[in-house]
Rosetta silent file (secondary structure, phi, psi, omega in degrees, C-alpha in Angstrom):
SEQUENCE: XXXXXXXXXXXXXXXXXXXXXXXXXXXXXXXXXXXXXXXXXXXXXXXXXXXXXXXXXXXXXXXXXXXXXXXXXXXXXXXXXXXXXXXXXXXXXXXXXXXXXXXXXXXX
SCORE:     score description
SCORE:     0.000 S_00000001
   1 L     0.000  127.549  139.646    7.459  -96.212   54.001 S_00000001
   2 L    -4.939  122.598  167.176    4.368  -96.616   52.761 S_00000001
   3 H   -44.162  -58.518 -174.628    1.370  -94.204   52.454 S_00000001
   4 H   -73.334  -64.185  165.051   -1.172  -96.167   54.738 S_00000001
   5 H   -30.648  -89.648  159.755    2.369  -96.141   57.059 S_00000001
   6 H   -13.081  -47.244 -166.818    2.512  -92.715   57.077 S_00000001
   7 H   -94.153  -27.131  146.130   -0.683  -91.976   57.584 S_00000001
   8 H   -21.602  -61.852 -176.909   -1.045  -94.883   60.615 S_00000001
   9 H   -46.593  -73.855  155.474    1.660  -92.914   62.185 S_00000001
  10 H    -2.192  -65.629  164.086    0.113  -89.910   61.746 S_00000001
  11 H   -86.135  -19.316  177.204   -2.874  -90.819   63.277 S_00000001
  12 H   -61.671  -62.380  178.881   -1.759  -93.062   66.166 S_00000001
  13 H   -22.985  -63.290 -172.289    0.269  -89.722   66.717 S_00000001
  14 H   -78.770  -20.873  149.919   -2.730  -87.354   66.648 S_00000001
  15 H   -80.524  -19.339  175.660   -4.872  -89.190   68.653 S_00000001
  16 L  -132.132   58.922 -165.653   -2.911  -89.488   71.500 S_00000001
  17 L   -83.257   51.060 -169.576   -0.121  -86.393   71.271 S_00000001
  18 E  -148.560  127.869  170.816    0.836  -86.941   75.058 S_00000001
  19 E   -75.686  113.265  174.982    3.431  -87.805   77.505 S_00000001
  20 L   -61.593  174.298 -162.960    1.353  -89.729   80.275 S_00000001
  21 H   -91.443  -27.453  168.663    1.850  -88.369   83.819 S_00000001
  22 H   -69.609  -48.073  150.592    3.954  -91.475   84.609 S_00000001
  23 H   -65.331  -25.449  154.717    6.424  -90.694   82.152 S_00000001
  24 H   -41.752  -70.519 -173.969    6.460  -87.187   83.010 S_00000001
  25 L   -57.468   -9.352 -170.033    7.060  -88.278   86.640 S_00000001
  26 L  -114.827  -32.676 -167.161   10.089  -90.694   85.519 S_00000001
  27 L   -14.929  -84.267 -114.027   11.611  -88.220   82.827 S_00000001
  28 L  -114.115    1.186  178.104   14.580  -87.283   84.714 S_00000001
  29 L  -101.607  -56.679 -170.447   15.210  -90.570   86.545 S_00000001
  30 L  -117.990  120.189  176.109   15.193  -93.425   83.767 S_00000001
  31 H   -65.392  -41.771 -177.498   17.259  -92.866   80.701 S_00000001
  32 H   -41.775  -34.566 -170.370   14.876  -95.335   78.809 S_00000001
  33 H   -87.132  -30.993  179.161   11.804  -93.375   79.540 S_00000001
  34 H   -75.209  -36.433  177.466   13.912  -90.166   78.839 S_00000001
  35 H   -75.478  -32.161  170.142   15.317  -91.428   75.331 S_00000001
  36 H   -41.915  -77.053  126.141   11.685  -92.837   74.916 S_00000001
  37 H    27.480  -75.176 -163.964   10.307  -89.388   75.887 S_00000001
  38 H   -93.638   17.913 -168.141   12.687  -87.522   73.367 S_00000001
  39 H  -118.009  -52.968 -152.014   12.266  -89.919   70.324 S_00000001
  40 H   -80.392  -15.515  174.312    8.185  -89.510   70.436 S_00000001
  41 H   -75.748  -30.922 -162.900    8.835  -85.338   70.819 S_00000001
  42 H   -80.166  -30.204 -162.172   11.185  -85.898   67.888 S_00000001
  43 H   -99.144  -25.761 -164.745    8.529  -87.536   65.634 S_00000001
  44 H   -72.580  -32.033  174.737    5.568  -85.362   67.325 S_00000001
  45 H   -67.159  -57.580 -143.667    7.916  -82.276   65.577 S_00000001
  46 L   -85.907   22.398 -153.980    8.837  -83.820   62.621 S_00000001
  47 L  -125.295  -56.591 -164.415    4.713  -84.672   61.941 S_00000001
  48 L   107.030   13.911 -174.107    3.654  -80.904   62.956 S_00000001
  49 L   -98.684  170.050  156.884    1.722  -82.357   65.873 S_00000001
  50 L  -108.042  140.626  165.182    2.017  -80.844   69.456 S_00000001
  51 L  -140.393  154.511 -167.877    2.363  -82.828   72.540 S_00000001
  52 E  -106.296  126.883  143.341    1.729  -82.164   75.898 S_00000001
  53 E   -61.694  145.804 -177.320    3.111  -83.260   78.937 S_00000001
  54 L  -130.212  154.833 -165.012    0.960  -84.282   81.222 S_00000001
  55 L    41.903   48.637  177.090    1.218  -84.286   85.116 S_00000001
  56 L   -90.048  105.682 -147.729    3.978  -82.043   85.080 S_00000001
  57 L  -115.205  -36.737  172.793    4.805  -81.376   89.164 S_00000001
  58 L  -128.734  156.825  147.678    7.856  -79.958   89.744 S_00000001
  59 H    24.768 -104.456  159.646   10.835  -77.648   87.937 S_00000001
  60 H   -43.015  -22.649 -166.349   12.917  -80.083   87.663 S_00000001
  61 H   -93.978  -54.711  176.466   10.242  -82.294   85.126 S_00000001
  62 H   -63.467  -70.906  165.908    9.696  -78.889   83.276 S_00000001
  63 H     4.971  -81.927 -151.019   13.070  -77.921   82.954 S_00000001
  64 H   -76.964  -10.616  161.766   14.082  -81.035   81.168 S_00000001
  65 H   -45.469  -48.428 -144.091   10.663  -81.167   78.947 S_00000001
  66 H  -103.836  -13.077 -175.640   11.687  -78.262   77.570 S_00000001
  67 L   -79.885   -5.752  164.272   15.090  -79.048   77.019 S_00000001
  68 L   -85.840  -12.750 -171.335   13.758  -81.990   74.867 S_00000001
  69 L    82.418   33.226  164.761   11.947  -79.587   73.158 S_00000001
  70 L   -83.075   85.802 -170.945    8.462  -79.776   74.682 S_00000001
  71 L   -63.519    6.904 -170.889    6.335  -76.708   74.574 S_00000001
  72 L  -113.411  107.117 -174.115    3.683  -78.195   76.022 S_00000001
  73 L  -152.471  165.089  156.294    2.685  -78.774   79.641 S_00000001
  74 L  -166.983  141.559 -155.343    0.514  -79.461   82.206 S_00000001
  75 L  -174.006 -175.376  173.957    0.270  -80.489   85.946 S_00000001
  76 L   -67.428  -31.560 -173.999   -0.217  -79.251   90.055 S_00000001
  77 L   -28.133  -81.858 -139.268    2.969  -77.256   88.746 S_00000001
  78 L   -74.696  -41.604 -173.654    0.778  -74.843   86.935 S_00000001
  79 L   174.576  157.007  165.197   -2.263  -74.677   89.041 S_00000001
  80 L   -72.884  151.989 -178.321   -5.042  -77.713   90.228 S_00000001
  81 L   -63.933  152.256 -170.146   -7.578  -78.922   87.859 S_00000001
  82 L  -144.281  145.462 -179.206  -10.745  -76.327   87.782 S_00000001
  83 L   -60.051 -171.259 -158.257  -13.936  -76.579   86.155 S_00000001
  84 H   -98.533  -11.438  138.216  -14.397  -74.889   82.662 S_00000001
  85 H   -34.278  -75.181 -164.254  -16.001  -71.899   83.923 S_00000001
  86 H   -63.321  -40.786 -173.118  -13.356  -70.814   86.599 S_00000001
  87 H   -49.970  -72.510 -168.256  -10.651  -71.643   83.800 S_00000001
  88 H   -53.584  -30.366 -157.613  -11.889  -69.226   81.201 S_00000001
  89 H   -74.226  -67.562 -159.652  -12.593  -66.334   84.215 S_00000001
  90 H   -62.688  -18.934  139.577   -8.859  -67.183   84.851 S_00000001
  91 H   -22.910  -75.033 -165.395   -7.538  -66.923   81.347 S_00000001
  92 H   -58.192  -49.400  161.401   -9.291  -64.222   80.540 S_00000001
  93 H   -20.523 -105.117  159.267   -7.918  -62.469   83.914 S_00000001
  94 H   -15.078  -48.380 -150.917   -4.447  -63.253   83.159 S_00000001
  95 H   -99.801  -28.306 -165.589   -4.601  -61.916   79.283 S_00000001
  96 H   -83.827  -20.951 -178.522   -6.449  -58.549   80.341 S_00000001
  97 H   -75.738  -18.153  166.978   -3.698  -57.951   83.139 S_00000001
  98 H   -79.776  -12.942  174.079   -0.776  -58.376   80.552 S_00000001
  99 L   -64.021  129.247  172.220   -2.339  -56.424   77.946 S_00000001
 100 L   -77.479  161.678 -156.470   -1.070  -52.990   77.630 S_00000001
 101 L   -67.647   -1.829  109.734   -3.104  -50.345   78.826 S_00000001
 102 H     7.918  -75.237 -150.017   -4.849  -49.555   75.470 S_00000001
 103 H  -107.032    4.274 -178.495   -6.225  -52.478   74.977 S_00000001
 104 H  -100.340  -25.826  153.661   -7.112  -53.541   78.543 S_00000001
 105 H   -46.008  -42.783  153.304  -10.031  -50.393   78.658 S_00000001
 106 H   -24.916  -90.158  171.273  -10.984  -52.012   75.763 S_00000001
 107 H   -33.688  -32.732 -168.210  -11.477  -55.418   77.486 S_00000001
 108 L   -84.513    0.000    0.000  -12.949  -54.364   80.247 S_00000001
């Protein structure tokens, strides 16, 4: 391959480093979409990129994400979309209640 190939890839890759919500929702149904699926995680690795699922709703869709090797997810699974406000308060929540108790007097 080429350079300008390589780097085309690259960038198609990096601009869009996501399993649509339709493909999510098909994963585990249609081998095409699943071999699809696990070929674009395979190049999204073998790049250094990350890619996210997207619309990820039940279990079952995560389950087999990850078993493709997708570390990446999001959906209703995890919680409804929230403004950008409420997010970080919930973040931030979340990191000071797992923090041992040291460091969450700190935080507070």
């Amino acid at each position: 391959a080429t350079l300008s190939g390589r780097m085309d890839l690259t960038r198609l890759l990096a601009a869009h480093p996501t399993l649509t919500p339709y493909i999510t929702f098909e994963i585990t149904e249609d081998v095409f979409i699943n071999r699809s699926a696990a070929g674009f995680l395979s190049i999204g690795a073998g790049l250094g990129v990350a890619v996210i699922a997207e619309g990820v709703e039940t279990t079952d869709q995560l389950q087999h994400l990850r078993r493709l090797g997708c570390r990446f997810a999001q959906g209703y699974l995890f919680g409804k979309a929230m403004p950008l406000a409420e997010t970080r308060i919930r973040l931030f929540t979340e990191q000071v209640a797992s923090a041992p108790a040291d460091i969450k007097r700190v935080a507070i």
